[in-house]
C-alpha positions as CSV (number, residue, x, y, z in Angstrom):
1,X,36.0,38.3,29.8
2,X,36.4,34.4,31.0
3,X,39.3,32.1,31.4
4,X,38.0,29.0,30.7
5,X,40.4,26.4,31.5
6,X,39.4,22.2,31.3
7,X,39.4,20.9,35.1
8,X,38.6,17.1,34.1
9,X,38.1,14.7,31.2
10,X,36.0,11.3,31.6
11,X,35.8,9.1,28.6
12,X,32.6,7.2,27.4
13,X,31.2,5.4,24.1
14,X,27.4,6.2,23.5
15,X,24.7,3.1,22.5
16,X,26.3,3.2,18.9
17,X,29.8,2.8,19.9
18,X,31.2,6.5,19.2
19,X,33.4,7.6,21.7
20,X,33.4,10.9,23.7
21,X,35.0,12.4,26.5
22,X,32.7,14.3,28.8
23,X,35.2,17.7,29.4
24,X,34.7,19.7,32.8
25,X,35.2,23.6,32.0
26,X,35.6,25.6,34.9
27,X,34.7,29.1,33.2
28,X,36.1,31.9,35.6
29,X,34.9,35.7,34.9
30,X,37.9,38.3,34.9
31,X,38.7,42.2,34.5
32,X,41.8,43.4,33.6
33,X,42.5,46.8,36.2
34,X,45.3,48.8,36.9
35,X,46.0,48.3,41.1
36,X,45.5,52.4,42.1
37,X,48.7,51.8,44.4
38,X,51.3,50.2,42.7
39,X,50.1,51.3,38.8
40,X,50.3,47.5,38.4
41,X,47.8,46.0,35.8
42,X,46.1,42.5,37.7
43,X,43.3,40.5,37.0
44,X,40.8,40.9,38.9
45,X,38.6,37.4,39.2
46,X,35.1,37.8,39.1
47,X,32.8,34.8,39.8
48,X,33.6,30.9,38.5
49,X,31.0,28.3,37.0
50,X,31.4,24.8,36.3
51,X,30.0,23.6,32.4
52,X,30.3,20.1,31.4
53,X,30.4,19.2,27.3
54,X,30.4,15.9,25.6
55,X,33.5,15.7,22.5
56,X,33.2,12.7,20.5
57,X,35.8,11.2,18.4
58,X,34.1,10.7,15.4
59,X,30.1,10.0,13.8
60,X,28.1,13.0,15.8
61,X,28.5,16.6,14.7
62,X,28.5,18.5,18.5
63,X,30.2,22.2,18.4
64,X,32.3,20.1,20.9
65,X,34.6,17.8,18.8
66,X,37.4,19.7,18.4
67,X,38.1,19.3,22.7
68,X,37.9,15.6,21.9
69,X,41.3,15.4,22.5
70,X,42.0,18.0,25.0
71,X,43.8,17.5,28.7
72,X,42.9,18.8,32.2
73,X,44.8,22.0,32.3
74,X,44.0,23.4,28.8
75,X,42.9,26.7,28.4
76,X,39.9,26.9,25.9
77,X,38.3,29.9,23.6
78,X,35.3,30.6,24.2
79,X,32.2,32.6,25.8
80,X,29.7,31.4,28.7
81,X,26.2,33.0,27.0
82,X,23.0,33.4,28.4
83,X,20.0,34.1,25.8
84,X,16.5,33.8,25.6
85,X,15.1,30.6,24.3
86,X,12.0,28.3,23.7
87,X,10.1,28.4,27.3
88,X,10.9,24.7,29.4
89,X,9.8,23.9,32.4
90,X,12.0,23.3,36.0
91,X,11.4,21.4,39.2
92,X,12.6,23.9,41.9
93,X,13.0,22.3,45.7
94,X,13.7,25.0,48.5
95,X,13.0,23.7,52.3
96,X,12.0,20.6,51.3
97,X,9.1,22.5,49.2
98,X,9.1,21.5,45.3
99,X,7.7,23.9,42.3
100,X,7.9,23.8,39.2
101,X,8.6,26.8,36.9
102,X,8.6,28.0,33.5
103,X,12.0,29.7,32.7
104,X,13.3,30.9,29.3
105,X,16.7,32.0,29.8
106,X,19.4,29.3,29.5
107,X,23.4,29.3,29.4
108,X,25.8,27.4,28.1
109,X,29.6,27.6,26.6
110,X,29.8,28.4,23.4
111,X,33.0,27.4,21.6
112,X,33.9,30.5,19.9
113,X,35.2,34.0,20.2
114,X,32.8,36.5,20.7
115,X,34.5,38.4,18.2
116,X,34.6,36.0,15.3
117,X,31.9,36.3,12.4
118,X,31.1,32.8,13.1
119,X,30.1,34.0,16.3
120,X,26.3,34.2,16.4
121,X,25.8,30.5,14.0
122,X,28.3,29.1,17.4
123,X,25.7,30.4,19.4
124,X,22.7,29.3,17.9
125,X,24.5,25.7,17.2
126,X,25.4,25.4,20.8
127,X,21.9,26.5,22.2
128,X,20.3,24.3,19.6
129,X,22.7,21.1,20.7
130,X,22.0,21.6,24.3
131,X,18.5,21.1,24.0
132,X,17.4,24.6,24.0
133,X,17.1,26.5,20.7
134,X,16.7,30.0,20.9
135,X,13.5,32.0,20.6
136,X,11.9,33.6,17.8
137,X,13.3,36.7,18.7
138,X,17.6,35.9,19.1
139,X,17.5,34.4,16.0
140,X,18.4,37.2,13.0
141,X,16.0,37.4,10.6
142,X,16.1,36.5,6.7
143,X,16.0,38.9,4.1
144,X,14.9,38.1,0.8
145,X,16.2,40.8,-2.2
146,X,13.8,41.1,-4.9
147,X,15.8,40.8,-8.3
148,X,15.8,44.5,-9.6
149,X,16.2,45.4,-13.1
150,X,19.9,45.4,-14.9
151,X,21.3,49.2,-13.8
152,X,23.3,50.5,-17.2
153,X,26.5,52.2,-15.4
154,X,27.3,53.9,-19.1
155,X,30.5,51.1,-19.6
């Protein structure tokens, strides 16, 4: 599970004048355990990473907007996911050397709960609105039902 909790909030209008705040989620990994001495239950933090989303106010449809108006200090829903997507390239530098890679795994914050049944069409919006839609394979397939003939259940 994470807590994801709103660190900062810097406001900005894009070139056509919408406004959007640019919100800082610090998303930090926890397990809830019972402490073997005390039979107290804790949580245990795991590790912490820092996502940054844009929320605008009004005219641009990001999984975001409903944060538009959120504060430092609030706690948000929601899931840090890593899937498989389209391949894209990276420039790597390690000891001054640079290379440039071919990845195609990618994370972001998906605004959701991972146990809504809107989960998977957050998770394919938010991958699709940060640039990096997901491949062939994460993405459920369609089934088309053939029409079949009228059944007569003796009414």
């Amino acid at each position: 599970m994470t807590f994801n909790e709103i660190t900062a909030v810097r406001n900005g209008q894009d070139k056509s004048g919408n406004n959007f705040n640019t919100l800082t989620v610090n998303c930090t990994t926890y397990n809830t355990m019972v402490h073997p001495i005390t039979g107290a239950t804790v949580n245990a933090l795991g590790s912490s990473t820092t996502q940054t989303i844009n929320a605008w106010e009004a005219g641009i449809d990001s999984p975001y907007n409903h944060l538009f108006s959120a504060k430092p200090g609030t706690a948000v829903v929601g899931t840090l996911e890593t899937r498989d997507v389209e391949p894209y390239t990276i420039e790597d530098t390690i000891a001054g050397q640079t290379t440039v890679r071919t990845v195609n795994s990618y994370t972001c914050f998906v605004a959701e709960d991972a146990t809504s049944p809107r989960y998977e069409s957050a998770v394919r919006n938010a991958f699709r609105w940060n640039g990096h839609p997901l491949a062939s394979s994460n993405v459920a397939a369609t089934v088309t039902v053939e029409p079949t003939d009228a059944v007569d259940f003796g009414a």
